[in-house]
MARBA-3410 file (N, C-alpha, C, O; in Angstrom, 1 decimal):
81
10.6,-14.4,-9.8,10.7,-14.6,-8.4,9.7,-13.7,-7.7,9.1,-12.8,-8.2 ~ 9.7,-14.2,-6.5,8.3,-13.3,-5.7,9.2,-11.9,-5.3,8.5,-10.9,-5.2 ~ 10.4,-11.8,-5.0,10.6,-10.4,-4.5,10.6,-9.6,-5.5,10.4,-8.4,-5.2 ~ 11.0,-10.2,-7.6,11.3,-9.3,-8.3,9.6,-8.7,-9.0,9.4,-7.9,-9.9 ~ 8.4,-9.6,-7.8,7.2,-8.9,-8.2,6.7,-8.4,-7.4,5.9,-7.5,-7.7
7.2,-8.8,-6.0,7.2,-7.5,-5.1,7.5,-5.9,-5.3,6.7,-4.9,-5.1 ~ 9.3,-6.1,-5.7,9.7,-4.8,-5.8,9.3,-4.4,-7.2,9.6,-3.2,-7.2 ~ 8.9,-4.8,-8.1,7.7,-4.1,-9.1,6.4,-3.7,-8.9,5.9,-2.9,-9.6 ~ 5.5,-4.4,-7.5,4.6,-3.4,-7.4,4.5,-2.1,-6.3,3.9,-1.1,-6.1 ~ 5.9,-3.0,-5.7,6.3,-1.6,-4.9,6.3,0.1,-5.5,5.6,1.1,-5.2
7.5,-0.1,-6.8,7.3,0.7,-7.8,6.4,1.2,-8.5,6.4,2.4,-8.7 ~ 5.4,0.4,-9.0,3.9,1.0,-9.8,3.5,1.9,-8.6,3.6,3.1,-8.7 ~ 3.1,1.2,-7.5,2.8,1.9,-6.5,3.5,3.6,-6.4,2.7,4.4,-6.8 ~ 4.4,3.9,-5.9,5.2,4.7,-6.1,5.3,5.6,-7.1,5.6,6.8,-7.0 ~ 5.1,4.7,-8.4,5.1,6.2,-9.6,3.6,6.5,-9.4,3.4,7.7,-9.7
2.7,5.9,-9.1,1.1,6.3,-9.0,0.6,7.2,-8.1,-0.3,8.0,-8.2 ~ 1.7,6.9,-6.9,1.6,8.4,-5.9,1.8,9.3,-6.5,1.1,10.2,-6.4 ~ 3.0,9.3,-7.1,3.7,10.6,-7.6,2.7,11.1,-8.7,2.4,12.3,-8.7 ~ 2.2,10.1,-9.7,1.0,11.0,-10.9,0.1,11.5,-10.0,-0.3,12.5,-10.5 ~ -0.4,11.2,-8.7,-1.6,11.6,-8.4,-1.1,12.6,-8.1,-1.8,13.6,-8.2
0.3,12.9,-7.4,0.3,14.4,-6.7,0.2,14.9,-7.7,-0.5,15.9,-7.8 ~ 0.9,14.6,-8.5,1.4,15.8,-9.8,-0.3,16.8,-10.1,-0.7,18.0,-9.8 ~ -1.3,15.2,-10.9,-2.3,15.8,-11.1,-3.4,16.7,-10.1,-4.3,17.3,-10.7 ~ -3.3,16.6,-8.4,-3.6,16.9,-7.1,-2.9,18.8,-7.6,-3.6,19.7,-7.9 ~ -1.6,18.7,-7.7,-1.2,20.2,-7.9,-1.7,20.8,-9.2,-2.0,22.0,-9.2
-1.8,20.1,-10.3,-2.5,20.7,-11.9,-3.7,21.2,-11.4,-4.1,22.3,-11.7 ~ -4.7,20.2,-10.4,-6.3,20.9,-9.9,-5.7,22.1,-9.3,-6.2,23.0,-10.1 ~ -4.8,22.8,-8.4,-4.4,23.5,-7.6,-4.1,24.7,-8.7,-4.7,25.8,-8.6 ~ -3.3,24.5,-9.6,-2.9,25.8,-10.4,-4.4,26.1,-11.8,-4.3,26.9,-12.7 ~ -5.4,25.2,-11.7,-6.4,26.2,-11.9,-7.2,27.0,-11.9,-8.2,26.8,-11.4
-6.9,28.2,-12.5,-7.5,29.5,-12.1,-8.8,29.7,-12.7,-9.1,29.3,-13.8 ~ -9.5,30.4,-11.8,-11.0,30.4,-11.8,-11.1,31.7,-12.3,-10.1,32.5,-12.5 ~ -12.6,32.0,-12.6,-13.0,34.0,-12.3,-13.4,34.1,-11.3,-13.4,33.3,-10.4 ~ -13.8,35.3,-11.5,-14.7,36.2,-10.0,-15.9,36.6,-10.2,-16.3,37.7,-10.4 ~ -16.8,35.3,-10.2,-18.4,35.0,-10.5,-18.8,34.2,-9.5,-17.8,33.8,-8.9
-20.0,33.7,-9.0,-20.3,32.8,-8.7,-20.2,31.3,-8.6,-20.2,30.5,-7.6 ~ -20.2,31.0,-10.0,-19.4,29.9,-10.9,-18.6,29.5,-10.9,-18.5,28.2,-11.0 ~ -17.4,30.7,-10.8,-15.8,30.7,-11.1,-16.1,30.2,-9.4,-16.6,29.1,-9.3 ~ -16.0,30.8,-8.6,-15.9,30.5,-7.2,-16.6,28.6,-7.1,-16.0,27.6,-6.7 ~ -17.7,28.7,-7.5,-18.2,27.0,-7.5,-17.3,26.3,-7.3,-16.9,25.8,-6.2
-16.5,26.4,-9.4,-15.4,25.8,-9.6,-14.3,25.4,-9.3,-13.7,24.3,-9.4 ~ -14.1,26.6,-8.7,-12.6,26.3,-7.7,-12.7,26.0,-6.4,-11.6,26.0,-5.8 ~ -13.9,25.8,-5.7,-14.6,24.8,-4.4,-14.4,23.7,-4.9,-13.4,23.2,-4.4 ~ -14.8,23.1,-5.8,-15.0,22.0,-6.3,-13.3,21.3,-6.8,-13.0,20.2,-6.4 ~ -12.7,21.7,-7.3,-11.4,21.5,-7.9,-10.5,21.3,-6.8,-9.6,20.5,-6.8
-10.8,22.2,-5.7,-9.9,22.0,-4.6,-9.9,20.9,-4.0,-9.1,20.1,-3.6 ~ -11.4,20.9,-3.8,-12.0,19.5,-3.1,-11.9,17.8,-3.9,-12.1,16.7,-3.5 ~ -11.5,18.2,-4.9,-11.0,16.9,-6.3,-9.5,17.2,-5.5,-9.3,16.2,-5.0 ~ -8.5,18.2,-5.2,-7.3,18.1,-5.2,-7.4,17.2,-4.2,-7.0,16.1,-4.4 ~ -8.1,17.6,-2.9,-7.5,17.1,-1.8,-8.0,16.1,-1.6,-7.3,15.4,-0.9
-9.4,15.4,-2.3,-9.4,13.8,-2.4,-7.6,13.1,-3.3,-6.6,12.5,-2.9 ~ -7.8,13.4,-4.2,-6.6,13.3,-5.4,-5.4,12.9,-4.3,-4.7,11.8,-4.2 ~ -5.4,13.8,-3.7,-4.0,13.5,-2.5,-3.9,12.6,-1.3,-2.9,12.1,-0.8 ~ -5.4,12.5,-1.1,-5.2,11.4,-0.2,-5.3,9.9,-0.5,-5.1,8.9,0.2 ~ -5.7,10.0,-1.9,-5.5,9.1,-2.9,-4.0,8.6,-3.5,-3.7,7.5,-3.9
-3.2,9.7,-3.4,-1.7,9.0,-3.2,-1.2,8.9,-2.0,-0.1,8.3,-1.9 ~ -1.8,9.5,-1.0,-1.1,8.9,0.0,-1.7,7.8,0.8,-1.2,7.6,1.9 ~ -2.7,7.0,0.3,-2.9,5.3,0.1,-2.0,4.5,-0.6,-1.7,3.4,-0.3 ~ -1.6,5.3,-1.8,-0.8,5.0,-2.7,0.7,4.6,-2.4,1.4,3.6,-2.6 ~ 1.0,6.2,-1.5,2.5,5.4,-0.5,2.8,4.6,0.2,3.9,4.2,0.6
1.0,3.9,0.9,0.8,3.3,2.0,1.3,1.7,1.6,2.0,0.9,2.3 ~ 0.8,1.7,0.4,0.5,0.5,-0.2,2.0,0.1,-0.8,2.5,-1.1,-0.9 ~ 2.4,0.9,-1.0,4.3,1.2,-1.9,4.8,0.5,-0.7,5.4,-0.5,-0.9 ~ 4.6,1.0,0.8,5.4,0.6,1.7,5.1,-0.6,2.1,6.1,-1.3,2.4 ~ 3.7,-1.0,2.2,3.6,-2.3,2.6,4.1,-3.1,1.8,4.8,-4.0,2.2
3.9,-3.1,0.5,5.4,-4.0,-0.4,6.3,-4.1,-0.3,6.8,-5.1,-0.6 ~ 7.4,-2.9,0.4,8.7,-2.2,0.8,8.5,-3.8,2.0,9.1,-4.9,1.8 ~ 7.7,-3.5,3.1,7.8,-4.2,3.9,7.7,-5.8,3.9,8.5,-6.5,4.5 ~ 6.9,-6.3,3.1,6.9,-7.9,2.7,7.8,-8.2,1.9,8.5,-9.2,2.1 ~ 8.2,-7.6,0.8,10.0,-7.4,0.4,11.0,-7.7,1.1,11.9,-8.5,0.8
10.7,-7.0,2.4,12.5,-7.3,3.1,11.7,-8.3,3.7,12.7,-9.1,3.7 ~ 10.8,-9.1,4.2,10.2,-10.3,5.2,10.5,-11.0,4.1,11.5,-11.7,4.3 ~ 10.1,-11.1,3.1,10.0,-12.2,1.8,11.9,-12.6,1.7,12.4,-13.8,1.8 ~ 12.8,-11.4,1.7,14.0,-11.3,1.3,15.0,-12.3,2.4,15.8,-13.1,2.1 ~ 14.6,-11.9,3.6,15.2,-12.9,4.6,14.7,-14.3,4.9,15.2,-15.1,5.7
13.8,-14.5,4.3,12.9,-16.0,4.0,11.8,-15.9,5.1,11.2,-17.0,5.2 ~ 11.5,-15.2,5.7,9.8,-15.3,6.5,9.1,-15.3,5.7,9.2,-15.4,4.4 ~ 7.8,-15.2,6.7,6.4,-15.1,6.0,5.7,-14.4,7.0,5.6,-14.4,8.2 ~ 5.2,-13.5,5.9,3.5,-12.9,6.0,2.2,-14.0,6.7,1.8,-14.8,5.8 ~ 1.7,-14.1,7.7,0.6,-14.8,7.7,-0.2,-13.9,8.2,0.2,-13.2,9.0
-1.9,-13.7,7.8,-2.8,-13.0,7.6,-3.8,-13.5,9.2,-4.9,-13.0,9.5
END
């Protein structure tokens, strides 16, 4: 049925945010040195975190707009574009 593939991409959606934060925080607890380099690195890693993050939170965006055509689908409307 269309809501039990709804509320399955609702879900992919949703565990995908959550990998992305996870891996958004793993960039976060990598520690750099005190060089040049090391400093580069952890410019750069941060700036991968905070893409990373806003990358799941498209990800929740998307979770919810399924959330939302779910319950429209569930009472028998429709989505028209």
């Amino acid at each position: 049925m269309i809501t039990d593939e709804l509320a399955r991409n609702r879900e992919q959606w949703l565990r995908r945010a959550q990998m992305l934060r996870s891996l958004a925080q793993s960039c976060r607890a990598i520690d750099s040195w005190d060089s040049p380099a090391g400093h580069l690195l952890e410019d750069r890693v941060q700036s991968c975190a905070e893409s990373i993050e806003a990358l799941a939170e498209c990800a929740d965006e998307l979770a919810e707009a399924y959330e939302l055509h779910l319950q429209v689908v569930s009472v028998g409307g429709r989505i028209q574009l």
